[in-house]
N, C-alpha and C positions, 0 to 999 in steps of 0.2 A: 507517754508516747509509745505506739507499738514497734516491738522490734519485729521489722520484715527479715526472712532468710531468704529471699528469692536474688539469687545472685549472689550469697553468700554459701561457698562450698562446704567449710566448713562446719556451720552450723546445721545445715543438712545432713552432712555423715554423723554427727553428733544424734539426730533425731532421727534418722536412719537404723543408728546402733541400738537405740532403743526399742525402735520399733523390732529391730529384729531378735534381739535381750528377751524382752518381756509380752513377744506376739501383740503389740498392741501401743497406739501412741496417744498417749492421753494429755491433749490441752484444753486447759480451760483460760475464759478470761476474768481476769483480775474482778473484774466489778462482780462477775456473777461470785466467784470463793465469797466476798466482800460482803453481799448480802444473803448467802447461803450462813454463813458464820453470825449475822444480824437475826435472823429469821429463828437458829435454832436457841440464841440467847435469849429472845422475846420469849418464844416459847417453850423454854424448858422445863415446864412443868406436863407438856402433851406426852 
């Protein structure tokens, strides 16, 4: 189930502070890590 922050303030300042921390807001979705992580086990011999 995705978590929405649209109307959740707090969670916004939370990714706000990061964004402003680390110049930059990096999310990814779960299935893509899932099969990035699948993809480099298959291939770890390239």
């Amino acid at each position: 189930m995705p978590i929405h922050i649209s109307g959740d303030e707090e969670q916004l300042a939370i990714l706000e502070g990061v964004q402003l921390v680390t110049g930059s807001m990096s999310i990814v979705h779960v299935e893509d890590v899932c099969r990035a992580e699948v993809f480099v086990a298959v291939n770890e011999s390239l």
